[in-house]
C-alpha positions, 0 to 999 in steps of 0.5 A, a space after each residue: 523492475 518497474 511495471 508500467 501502471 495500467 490505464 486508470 490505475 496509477 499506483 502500479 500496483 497489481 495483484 501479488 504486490 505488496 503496498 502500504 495502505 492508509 493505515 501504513 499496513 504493508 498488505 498483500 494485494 489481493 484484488 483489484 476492483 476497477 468497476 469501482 474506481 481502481 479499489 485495491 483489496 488485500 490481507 495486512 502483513 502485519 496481523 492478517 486483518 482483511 479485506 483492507 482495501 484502498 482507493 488508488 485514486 484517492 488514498 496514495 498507497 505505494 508499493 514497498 519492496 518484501 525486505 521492509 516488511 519484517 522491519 515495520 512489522 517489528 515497530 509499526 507504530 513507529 513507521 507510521 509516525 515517520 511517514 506521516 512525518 513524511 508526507 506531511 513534509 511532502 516526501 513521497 517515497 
């Protein structure tokens, strides 16, 4: 089910997501500071680095769904080659 994103927050992203951040670290959102921009704060999923935080005007983070999580966590140097291929070809998923 899609959530309709709040005003001035345009990745959707709410607090108990899960989203890729700018280092392609699936991360558990666990705040969100709208005083300054729409910043997401979370703990990475993938060595429990914190806080990681994103500016979702800025840097693009998307929210990826719990099943892909094991997935890049088993091989996130290579996730992260594939979706810097992507998005430098354009392909936002």
């Amino acid at each position: 089910m899609s959530e309709i994103p709040r005003p001035g927050n345009p990745s959707g992203i709410q607090v108990g997501d899960i989203y890729e951040d700018c280092s392609f670290h699936p991360v558990l959102c666990t705040a969100i500071d709208e005083v300054a921009g729409v910043v997401l704060s979370g703990v990475s999923l993938i060595d429990g680095s914190y806080p990681r935080s994103c500016d979702a005007l800025h840097c693009g983070p998307v929210r990826i769904r719990v099943e892909d999580v094991m997935a890049i966590k088993q091989d996130l140097d290579g996730y992260a080659h594939r979706r810097m291929t992507e998005l430098q070809a354009g392909e936002y998923t």
